[in-house]
C-alpha positions in Angstrom: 10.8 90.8 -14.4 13.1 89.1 -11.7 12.4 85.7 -11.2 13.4 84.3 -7.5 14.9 81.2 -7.4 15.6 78.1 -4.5 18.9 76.1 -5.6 19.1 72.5 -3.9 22.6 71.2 -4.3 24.2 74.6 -4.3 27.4 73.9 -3.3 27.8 70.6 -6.7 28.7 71.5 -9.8 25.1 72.2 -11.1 24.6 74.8 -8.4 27.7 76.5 -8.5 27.3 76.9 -12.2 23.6 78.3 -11.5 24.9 81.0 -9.3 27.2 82.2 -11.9 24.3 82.4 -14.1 22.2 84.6 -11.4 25.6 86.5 -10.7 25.6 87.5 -14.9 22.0 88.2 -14.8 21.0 89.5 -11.8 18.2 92.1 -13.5 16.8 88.4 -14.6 17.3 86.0 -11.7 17.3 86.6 -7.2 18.1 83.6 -5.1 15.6 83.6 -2.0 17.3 79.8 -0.6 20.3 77.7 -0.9 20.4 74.1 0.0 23.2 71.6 0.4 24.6 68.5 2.0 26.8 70.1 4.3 30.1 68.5 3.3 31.1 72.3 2.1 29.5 74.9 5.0 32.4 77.5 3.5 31.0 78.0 0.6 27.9 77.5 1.2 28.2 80.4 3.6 30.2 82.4 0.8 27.1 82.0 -1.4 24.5 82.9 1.4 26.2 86.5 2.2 26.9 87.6 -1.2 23.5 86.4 -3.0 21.5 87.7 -0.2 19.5 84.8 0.4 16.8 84.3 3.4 17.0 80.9 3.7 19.7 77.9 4.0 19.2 74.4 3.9 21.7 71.5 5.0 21.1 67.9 5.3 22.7 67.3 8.1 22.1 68.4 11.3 25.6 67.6 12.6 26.6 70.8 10.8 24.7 73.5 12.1 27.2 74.8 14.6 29.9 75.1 11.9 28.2 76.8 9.1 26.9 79.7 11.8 31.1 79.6 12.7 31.6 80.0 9.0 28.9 83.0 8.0 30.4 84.8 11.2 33.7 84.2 9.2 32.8 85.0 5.9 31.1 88.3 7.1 34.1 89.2 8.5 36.1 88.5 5.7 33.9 91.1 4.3 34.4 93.9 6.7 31.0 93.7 8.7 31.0 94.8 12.4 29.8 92.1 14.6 25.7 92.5 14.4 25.8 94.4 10.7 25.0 91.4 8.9 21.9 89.0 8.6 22.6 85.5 9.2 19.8 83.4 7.0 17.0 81.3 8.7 18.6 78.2 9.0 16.8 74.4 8.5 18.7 71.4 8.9 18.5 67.7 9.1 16.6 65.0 6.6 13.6 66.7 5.5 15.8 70.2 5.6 15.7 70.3 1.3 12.0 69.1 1.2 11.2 71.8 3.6 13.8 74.6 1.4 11.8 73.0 -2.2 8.2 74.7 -1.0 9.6 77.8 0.4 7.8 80.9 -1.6 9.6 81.3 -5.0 9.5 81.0 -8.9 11.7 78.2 -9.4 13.4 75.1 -7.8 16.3 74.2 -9.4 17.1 70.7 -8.4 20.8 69.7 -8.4 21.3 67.5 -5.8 22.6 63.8 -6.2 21.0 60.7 -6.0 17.3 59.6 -5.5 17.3 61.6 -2.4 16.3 64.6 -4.5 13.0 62.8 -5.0 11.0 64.1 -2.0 12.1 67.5 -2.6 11.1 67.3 -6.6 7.4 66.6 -4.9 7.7 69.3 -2.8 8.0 71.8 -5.0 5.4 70.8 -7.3 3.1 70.2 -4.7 4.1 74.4 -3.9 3.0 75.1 -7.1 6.7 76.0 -8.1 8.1 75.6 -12.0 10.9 72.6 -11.0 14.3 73.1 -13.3 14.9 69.2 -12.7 19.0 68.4 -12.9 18.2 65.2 -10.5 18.1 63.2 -13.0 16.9 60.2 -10.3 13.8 61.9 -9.4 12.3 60.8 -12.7 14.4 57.9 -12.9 13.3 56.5 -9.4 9.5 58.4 -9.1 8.8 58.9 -12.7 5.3 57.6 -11.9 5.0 60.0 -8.8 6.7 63.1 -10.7 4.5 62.6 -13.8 1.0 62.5 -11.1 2.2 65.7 -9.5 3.2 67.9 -12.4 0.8 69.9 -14.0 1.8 70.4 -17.6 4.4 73.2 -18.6 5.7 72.5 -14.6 8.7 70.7 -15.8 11.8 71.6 -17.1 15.1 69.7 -17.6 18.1 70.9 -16.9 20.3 67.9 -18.6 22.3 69.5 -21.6 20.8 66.4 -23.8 17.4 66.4 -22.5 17.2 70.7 -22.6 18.5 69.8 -26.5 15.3 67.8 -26.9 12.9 70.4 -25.6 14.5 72.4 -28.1 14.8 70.1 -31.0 11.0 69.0 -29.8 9.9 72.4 -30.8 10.1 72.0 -34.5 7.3 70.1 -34.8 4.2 69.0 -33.5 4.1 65.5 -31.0 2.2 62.9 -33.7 5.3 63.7 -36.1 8.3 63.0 -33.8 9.9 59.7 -35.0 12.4 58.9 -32.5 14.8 60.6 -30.0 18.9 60.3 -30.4 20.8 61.2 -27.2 24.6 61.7 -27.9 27.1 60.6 -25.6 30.7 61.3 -25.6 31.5 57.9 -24.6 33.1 58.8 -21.3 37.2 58.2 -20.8 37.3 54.7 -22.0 35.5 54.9 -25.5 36.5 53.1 -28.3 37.6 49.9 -25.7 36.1 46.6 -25.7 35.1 44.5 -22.6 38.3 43.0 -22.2 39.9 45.8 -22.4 37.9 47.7 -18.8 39.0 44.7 -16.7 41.6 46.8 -15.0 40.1 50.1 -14.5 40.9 52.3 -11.6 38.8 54.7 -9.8 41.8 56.9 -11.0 41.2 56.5 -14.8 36.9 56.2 -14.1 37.0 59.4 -13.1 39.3 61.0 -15.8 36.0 62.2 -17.7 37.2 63.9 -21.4 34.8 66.8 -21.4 32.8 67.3 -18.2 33.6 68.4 -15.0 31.7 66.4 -12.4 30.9 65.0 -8.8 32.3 61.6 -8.5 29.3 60.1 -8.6 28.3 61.4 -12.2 31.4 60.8 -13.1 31.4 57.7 -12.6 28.3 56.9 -14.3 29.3 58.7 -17.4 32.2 56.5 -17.2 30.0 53.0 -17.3 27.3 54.6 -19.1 24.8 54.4 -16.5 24.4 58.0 -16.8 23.5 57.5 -20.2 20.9 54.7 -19.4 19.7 56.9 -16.6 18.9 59.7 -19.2 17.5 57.6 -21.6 14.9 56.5 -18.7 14.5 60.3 -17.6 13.7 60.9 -21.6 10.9 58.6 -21.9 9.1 60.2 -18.6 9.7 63.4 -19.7 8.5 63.4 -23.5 6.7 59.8 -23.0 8.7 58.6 -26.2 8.7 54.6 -26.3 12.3 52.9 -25.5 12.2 51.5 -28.5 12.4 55.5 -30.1 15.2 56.5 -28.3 18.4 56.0 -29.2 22.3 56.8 -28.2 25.0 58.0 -30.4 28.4 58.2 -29.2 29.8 61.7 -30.0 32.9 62.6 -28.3 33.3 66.4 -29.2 30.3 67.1 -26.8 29.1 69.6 -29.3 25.7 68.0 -30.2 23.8 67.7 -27.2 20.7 65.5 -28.3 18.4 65.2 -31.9 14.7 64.6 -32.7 14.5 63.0 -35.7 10.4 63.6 -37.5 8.4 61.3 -39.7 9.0 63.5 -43.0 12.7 62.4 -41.9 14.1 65.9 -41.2 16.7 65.9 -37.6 16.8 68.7 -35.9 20.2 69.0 -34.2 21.1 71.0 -31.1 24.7 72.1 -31.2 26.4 74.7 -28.7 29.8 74.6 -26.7 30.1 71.8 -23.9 29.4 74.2 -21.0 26.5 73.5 -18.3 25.8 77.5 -17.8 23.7 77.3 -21.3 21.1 74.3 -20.0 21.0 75.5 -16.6 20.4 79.4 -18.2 18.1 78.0 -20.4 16.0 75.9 -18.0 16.2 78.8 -14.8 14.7 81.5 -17.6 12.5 78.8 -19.1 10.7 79.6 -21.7 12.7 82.3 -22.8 16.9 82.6 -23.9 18.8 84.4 -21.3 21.0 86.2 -23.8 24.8 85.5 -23.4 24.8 82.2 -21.4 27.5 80.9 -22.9 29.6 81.7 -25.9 28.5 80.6 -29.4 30.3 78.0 -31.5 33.0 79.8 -33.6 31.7 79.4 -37.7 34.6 81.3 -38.9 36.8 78.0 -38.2 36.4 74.5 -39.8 34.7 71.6 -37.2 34.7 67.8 -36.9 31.7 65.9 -35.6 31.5 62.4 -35.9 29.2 60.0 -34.1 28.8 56.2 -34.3 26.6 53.5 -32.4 27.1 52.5 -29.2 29.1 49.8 -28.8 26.1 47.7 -26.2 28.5 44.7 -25.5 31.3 46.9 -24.0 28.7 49.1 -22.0 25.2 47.3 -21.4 24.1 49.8 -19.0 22.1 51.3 -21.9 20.2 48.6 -23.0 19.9 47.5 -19.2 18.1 50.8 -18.6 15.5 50.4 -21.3 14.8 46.9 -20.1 14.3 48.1 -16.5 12.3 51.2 -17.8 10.1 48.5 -20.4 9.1 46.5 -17.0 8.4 49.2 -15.1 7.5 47.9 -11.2 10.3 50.1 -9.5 12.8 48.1 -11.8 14.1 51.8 -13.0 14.8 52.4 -8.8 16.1 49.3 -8.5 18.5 50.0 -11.3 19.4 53.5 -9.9 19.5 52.2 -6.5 21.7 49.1 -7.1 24.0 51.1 -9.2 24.6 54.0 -6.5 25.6 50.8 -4.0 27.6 49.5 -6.5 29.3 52.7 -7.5 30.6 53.7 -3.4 31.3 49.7 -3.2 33.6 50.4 -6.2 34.9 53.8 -4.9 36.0 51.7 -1.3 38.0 49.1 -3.5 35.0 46.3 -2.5 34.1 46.2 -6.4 36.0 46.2 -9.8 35.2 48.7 -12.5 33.2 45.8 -14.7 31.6 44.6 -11.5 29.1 47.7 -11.5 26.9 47.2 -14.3 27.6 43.0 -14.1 26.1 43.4 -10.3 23.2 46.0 -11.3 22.0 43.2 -14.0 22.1 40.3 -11.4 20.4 42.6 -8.9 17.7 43.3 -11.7 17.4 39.8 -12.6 16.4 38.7 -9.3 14.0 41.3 -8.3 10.8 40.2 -6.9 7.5 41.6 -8.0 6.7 45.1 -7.2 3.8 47.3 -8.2 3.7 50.6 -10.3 4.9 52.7 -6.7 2.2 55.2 -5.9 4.0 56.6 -2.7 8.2 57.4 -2.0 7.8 54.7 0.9 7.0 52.5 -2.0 10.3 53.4 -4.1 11.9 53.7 -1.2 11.3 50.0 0.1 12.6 48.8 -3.6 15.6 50.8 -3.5 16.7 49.7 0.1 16.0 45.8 -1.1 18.2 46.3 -4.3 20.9 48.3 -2.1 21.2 45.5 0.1 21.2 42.5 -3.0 23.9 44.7 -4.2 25.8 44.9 -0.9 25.1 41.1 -0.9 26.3 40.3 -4.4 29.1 42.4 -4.2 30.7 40.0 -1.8 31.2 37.4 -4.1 34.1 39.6 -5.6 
């Protein structure tokens, strides 16, 4: 059975990934919408001719005119006569995704950027849709919203470390899962103490070892906000305590996450570091899609090591659980100030140590929000520590 599909954030890293998984499969997989920022209308409208789709998304408006100039392009580039070709229905402008997340399908898959993803993670639960959840801020930001609107089995993560824990997670039953270990590979500056990041560049932040990612991600894997991020996303997902999850440092990228159970048997997910065997996994959800990736080679000797993290180099971690323990939007805040605080240190306005050292002091002085029960609410926080962080940044 063919399973149609809407892929938000088509034109990243996650969604170009997920089209070669529907191009491999298509017997399995059809992709009805596409949806993306606009930044790339060329591919986008590459993606929209050969897949077939019937609908296409772009946030901004602006836009429009050009990506109608580019399928005319495109189909020409493929030998249609002028009128032989269907251009999609087009939506555009802010609540273009949200709209594209409810349109009749399957399965979102969610692979936009940022805590704008969050409305259109709603949206499709409120459709009824299965949600194959790669924006990580969704959970991080609305965890409380995302938790209220999914009805169980709705959810799937798309994060190689948190699709390793729904695999691990099925060796045993909830009561006898001990703790949660999320590996990380410790990003480009691993093994380096504080005083040794005072320098970074953008240059050398966004020389990842083993991923190939938008600069934002990249980034964050870099300070290990990603990593605090996940840990966050972990706890909504599987509603494991903070004080049960851990992070490992394991820079092959081979071991993707571990449940460890009270008998004290840990189950370990291992596979190649490629994206196309979460996102596979998570679009065919529950089952394997057969061939997503190649296998690790057992006919050759391997090396995996992993150690602690080293919290007094990178804090973002253990600033991630804090803002996840006091709840109140404090994980927005923390996603929100850290976005700021990433583009401030992508415009030369913030040094590479200045990220997480801002996204503390905009935590520290948060004022007293309530548990948010609407996006306004989340929204409101994120604006107020966007703005501290503009404000604190200054001082650099």
């Amino acid at each position: 059975m063919t399973r149609d599909l809407v892929l938000l954030g088509s034109t990243g890293s996650i969604g170009t990934q997920a089209i070669d998984v529907v191009r491999a499969n298509p017997d399995k997989f059809r992709v009805v919408g596409l949806g993306a920022g606009g930044g790339s209308v060329g591919l986008l409208a590459e993606q929209a001719l050969s897949l077939g789709v019937e609908v296409v998304a772009v946030a901004r408006s602006s836009v429009v005119q050009d990506l109608q100039l580019a399928f005319y392009a495109e189909a020409q580039r493929r030998g249609y006569a002028q009128g032989q070709f269907r251009i999609p229905r087009i939506l555009a402008g802010p609540e273009a995704m949200t709209e594209l997340a409810a349109h009749p399908c399957d399965l979102v898959l969610n692979g936009m950027t940022g805590s704008i993803g969050l409305r259109p993670s709603l949206a499709a639960l409120a459709a009824g849709r299965m949600l194959a959840l790669a924006n990580k801020e969704s959970l991080v930001a609305g965890g409380p919203l995302v938790r209220k609107a999914a009805k169980p089995g709705q959810l799937v993560p798309v994060d190689s470390e948190h699709t390793a824990l729904a695999q691990c997670l099925r060796a045993g039953a909830p009561h006898e899962v001990r703790r949660l270990i999320l590996t990380a590979s410790g990003g480009p500056f691993r093994g380096r103490r504080r005083e040794e990041l005072a320098d970074v560049t953008l240059e050398q932040a966004m020389a990842h070892p083993t991923w190939d990612m938008g600069p934002v991600i990249t980034i964050n894997s870099a300070t290990l906000v990603n990593k605090g991020l996940e840990v966050i996303e972990a706890h909504e997902l599987f509603g494991t305590p903070y004080d049960d999850i851990e992070v490992m440092v394991h820079p092959q990228s081979v071991i993707h996450s571990m449940a460890e159970f009270t008998d004290g048997s840990t189950i370990v997910q291992a596979s190649p570091p490629d994206m196309r065997l979460p996102i596979a996994l998570a679009m065919g959800w529950p089952d394997r899609v057969p061939g997503a990736t190649a296998a690790l080679d057992w006919t050759r000797s391997h090396e995996w090591t992993l150690a602690p993290l080293d919290n007094e180099a990178f804090p973002a971690v253990e600033l991630a659980k804090a803002a996840g323990r006091a709840g109140q939007c404090r994980p927005a805040i923390y996603n929100a100030a850290n976005e700021e605080c990433v583009e401030l240190f992508r415009a030369g306005r913030l040094p590479y140590l200045g990220i997480v050292d801002t996204v503390a002091r905009v935590l520290d002085g948060a004022p007293g929000y309530a548990e948010p029960g609407t996006v306004e609410e989340v929204l409101a926080a994120e604006d107020w520590a966007r703005a501290r962080a503009r404000e604190l940044a200054g001082a650099y």
